[in-house]
C-alpha positions in Angstrom: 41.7 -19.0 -77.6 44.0 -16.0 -77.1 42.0 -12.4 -76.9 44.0 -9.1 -77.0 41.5 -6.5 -75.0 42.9 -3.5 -76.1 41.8 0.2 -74.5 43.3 3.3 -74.9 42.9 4.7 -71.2 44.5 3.0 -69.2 43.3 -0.1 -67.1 42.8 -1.0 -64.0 41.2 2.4 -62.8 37.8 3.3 -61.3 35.7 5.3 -64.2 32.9 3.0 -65.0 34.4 2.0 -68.2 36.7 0.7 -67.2 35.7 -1.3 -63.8 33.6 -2.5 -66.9 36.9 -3.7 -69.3 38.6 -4.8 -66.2 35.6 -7.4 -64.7 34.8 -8.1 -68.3 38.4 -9.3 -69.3 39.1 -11.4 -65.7 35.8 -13.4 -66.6 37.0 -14.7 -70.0 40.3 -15.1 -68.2 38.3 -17.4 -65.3 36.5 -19.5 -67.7 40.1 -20.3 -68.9 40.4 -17.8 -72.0 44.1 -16.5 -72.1 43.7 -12.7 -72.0 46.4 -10.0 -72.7 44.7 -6.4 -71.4 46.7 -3.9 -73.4 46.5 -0.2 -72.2 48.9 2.6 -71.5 50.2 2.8 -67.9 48.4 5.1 -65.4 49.7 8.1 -64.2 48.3 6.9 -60.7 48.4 3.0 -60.9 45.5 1.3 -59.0 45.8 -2.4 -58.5 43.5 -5.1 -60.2 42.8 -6.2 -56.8 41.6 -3.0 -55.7 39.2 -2.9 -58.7 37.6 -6.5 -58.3 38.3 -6.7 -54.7 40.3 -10.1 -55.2 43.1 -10.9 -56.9 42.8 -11.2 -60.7 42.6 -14.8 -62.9 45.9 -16.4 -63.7 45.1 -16.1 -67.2 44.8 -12.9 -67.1 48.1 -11.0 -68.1 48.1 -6.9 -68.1 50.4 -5.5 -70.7 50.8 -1.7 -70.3 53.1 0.3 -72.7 54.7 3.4 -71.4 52.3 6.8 -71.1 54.2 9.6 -72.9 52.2 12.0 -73.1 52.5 16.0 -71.5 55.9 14.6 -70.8 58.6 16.8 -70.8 59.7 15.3 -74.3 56.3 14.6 -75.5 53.8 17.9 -74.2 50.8 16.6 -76.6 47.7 15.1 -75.2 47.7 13.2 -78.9 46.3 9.1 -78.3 48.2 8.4 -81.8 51.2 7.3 -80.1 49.3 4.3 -78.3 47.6 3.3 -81.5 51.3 2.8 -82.8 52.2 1.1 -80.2 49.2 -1.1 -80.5 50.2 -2.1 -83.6 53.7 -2.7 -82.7 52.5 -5.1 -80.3 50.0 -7.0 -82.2 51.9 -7.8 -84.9 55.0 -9.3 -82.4 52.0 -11.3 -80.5 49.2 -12.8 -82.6 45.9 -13.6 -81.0 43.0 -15.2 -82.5 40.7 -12.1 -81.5 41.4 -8.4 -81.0 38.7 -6.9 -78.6 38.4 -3.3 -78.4 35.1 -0.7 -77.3 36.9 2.4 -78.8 35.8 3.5 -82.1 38.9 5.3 -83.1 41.1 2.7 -82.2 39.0 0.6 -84.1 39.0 2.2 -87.2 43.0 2.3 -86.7 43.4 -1.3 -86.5 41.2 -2.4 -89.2 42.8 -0.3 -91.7 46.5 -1.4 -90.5 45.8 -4.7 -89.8 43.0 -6.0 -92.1 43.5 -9.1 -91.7 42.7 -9.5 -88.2 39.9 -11.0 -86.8 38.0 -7.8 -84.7 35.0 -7.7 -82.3 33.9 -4.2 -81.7 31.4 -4.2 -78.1 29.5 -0.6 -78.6 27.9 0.9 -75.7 26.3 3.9 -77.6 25.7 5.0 -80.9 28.4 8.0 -81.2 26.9 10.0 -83.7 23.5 10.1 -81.9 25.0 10.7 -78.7 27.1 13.8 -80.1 24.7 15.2 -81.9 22.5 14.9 -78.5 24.7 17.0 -76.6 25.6 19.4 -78.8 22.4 20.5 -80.0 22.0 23.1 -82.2 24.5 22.1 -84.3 26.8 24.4 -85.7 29.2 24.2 -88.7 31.9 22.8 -86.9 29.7 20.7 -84.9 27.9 18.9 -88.3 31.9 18.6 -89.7 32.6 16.6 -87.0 29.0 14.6 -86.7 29.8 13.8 -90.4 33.0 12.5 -90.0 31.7 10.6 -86.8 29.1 8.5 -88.7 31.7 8.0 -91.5 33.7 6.4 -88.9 30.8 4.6 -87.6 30.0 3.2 -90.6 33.2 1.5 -91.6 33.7 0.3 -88.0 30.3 -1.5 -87.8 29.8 -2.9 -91.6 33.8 -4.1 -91.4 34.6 -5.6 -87.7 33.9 -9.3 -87.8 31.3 -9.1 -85.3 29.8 -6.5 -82.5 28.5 -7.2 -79.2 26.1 -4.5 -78.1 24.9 -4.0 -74.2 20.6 -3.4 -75.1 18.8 -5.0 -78.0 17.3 -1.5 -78.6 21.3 -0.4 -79.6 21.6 -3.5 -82.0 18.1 -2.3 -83.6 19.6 0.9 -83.9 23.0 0.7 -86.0 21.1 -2.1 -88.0 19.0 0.8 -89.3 21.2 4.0 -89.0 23.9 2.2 -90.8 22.8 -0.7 -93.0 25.3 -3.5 -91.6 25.0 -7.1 -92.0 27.8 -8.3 -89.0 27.0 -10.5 -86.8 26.1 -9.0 -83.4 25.7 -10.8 -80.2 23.3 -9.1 -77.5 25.5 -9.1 -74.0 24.3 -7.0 -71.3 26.2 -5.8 -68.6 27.2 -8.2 -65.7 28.1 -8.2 -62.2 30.6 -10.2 -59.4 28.0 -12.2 -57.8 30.4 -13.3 -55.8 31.1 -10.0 -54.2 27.6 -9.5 -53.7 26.8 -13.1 -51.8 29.8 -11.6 -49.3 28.2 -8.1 -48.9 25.0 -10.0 -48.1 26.3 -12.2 -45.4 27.7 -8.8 -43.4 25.4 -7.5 -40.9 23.9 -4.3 -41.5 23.6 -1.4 -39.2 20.1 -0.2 -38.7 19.8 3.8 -39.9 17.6 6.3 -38.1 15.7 6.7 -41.1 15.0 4.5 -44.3 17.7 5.4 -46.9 17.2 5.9 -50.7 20.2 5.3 -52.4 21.5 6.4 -56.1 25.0 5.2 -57.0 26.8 6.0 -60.5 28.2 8.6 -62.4 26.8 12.3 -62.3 26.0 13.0 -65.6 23.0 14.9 -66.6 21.5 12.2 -68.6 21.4 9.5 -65.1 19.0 12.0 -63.8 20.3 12.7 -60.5 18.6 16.2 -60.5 15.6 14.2 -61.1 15.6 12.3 -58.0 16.6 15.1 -55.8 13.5 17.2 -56.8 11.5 14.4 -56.1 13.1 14.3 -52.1 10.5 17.5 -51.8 7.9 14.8 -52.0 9.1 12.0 -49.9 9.1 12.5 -46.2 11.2 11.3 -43.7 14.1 9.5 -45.4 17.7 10.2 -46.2 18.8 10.4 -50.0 22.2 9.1 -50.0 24.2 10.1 -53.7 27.4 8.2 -54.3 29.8 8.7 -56.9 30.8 11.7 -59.2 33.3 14.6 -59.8 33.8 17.1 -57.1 32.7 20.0 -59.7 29.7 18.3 -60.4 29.0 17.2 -56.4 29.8 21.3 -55.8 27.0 21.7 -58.7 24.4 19.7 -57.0 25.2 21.2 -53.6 24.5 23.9 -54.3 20.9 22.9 -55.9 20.7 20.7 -52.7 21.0 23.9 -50.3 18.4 26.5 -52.5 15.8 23.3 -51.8 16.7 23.3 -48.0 17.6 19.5 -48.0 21.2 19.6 -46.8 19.7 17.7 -43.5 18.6 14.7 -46.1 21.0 14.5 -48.9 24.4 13.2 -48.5 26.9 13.4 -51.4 29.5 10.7 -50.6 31.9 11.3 -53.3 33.2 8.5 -55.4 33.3 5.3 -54.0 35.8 1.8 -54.0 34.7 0.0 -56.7 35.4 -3.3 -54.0 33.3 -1.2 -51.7 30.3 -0.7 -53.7 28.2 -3.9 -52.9 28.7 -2.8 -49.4 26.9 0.5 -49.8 24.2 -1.2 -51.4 23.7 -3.4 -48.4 23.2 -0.3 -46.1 20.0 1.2 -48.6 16.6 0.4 -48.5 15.5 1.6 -51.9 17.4 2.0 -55.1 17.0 4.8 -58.0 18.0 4.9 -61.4 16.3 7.6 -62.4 17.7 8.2 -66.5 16.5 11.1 -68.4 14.7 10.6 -72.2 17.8 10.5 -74.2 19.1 8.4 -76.7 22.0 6.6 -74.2 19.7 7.0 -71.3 16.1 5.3 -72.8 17.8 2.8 -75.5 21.7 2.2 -75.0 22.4 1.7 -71.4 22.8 -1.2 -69.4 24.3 -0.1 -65.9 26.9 -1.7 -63.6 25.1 -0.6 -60.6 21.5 -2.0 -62.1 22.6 -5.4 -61.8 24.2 -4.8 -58.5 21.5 -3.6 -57.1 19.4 -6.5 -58.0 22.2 -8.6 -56.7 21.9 -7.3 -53.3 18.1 -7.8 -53.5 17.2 -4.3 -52.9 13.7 -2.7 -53.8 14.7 -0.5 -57.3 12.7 2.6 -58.9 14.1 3.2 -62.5 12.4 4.9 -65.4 10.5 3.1 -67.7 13.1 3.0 -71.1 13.3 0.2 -73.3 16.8 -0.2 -72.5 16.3 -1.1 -68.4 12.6 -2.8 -69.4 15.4 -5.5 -71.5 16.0 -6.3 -68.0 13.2 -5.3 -65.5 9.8 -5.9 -65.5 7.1 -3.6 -63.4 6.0 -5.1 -60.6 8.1 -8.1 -60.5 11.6 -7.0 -60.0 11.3 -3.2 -60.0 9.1 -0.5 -60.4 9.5 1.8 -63.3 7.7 5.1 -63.7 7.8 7.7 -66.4 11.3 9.5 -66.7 12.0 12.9 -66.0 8.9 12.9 -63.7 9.6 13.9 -59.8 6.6 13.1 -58.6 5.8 9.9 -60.2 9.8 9.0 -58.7 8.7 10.4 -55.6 5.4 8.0 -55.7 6.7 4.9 -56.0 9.5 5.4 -53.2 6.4 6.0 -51.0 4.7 2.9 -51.9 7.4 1.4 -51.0 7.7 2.8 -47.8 4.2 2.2 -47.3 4.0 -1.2 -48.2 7.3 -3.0 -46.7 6.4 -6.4 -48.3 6.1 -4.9 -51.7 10.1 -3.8 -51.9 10.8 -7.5 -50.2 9.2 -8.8 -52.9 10.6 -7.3 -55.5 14.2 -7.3 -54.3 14.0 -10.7 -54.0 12.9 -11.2 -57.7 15.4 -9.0 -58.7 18.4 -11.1 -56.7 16.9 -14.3 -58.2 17.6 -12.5 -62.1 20.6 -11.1 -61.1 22.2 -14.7 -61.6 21.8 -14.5 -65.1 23.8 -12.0 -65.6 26.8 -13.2 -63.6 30.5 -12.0 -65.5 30.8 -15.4 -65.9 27.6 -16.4 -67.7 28.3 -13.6 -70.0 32.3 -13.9 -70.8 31.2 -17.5 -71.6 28.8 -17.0 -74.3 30.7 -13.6 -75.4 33.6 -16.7 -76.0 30.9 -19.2 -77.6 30.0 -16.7 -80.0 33.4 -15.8 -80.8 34.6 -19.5 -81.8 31.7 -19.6 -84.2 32.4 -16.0 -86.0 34.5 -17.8 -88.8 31.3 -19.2 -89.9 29.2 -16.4 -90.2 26.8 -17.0 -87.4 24.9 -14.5 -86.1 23.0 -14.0 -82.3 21.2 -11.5 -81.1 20.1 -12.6 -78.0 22.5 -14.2 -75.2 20.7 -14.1 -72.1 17.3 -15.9 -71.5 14.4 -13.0 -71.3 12.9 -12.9 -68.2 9.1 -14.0 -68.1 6.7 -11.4 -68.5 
């Protein structure tokens, strides 16, 4: 099988997404699909190898077209341009199966090219997420949410299949929308072997016990969450990794009216290669999402499953979209979102009770192996093959026991 990836920002880089698209593609590649990533060139090129820390699959062939835009020539930040050239490219290379996680682009191809065979892997519902954040809606605003879930629609009822990250998502465009495609539940994954080699390092001990939260800085992870529950846990550090300087400024600032400079450290963004590392050096975990539509139902986070990976003690909030993967008391320990003080209580058991987060870590390491890139770029290609006749799956990776 031949699989066209196609992204509109360019790939490699190091946001999230696409350290997602990148890992993603070089697992179908591995398991001996013949990939072509098509994105625009960076402005600052970053190296596969930097990204996965190893050198990517030999089936995996990077095709970038040529970034015009805010050139001299060209001063328009307008993505139209790369959609043209998509469909310059895809109709002087045919593939068997065009794989794309941008709705516009999308909705572009399947009107121009009809005929192809398109799998569409969602990580939110759009609409829900935009009318989230912009909340009250004003007339532009509902303009735009309308022409969103227009878009929406005819994406989901006319792609030949979707793969979502949480059942929960699935559930959701089922019922906002109506659609009858076939979809295919894939969580997120994660480089096991990247992990097994930040394991085997030796790890320097720390004057105190370190809590660690790694991702983005949105509002919705719940960082500010976390820090407010610092107040109530004594005598650790609260290492926060990852982010934009503004936002890192932001949270300083927050940091130093609370008088916790001593016990917060913002590390800034970190190498994606280097991340597993970082892991290694913490003691406890957080993923501490607030009660929002992404956050409690459409998630499924890199750093989740490499924290598990490691085998390191987690706290997360109790959402359906991390309880798809985590289970209270056997892998994790998930307390109500948005609550300091129950985050706070459960890092103190923890700290209390050694053997508990041992426990638990090592639970969590043992699951991690399900979600390998591997395991999932497999039955992501399984489920592709049989597309043509009509099957549907909603569930790829065994549920954990409960």
């Amino acid at each position: 099988m031949r699989i066209a990836y196609v992204n509109p920002q360019a790939v490699p880089d190091t946001t999230p997404s696409t350290i997602q698209i990148l890992q993603f593609a070089n697992a179908l590649a591995t398991v001996g699909t013949e990939v072509f990533l098509v994105t625009p060139e960076a402005k600052q090129p970053c190296a596969a190898s930097a990204v996965l820390g190893r050198e990517g699959a030999e089936k995996l062939h990077v095709v970038h077209f040529p970034e015009y835009r805010k050139r001299w020539f060209f001063p328009f930040s307008s993505g139209r341009i790369f959609l043209f050239q998509t469909l310059r490219w895809l109709r002087r290379h045919p593939v068997d199966v065009v794989y794309v996680r941008n709705l516009k682009l999308a909705e572009f191809l399947l009107r121009r090219l009809p005929q192809l065979k398109l799998c569409f892997e969602t990580h939110e519902l759009f609409a829900q997420s935009f009318a989230e954040d912009r909340s009250p809606l004003g007339y532009w605003d509902r303009r735009k949410l309308r022409a969103l879930k227009a878009r929406e629609g005819f994406v989901y009822g006319q792609v030949a299949g979707i793969v979502g990250i949480t059942q929960a998502l699935l559930d959701d465009i089922r019922h906002e929308y109506g659609v009858t495609t076939p979809c295919l539940l894939a969580p997120d994954g994660v480089d096991m072997t990247l992990a097994a080699a930040a394991r085997l390092d030796p790890v320097v001990p720390h004057r105190r016990p370190v809590i660690l939260y790694l991702g983005s800085l949105h509002r919705w992870k719940g960082v500010e969450t976390a820090l407010a529950a610092m107040d109530h846990v004594p005598d650790c550090d609260f290492w926060v990794a990852g982010g934009s300087d503004g936002r890192i400024r932001e949270l300083q600032q927050w940091v130093a009216r609370k008088g916790l400079n001593e016990r917060v450290r913002f590390l800034g963004r970190i190498a994606p290669a280097q991340r597993f590392d970082l892991i290694a050096a913490a003691d406890i975990c957080l993923l501490p999402l607030l009660k929002t539509s992404i956050g409690a139902r459409y998630t499924s986070p890199l750093k989740l499953f490499e924290y598990m990976s490691m085998g390191k003690a987690i706290v997360a909030s109790d959402h359906p979209s991390l309880r798809e993967v985590l289970v209270s008391g056997r892998n994790a320990l998930l307390v109500e979102a948005e609550k300091p003080l129950a985050l706070a209580e459960a890092i103190n058991r923890l700290q209390a009770h050694p053997e508990l987060g041992q426990a638990l870590g090592a639970q969590a390491k043992e699951d991690a192996r399900q979600y390998a890139w591997e395991n999932r770029s497999m039955a992501v290609l399984s489920w592709l093959k049989g597309l043509g006749a009509g099957g549907d799956c909603t569930g790829m990776i065994g549920k954990i026991d409960r």
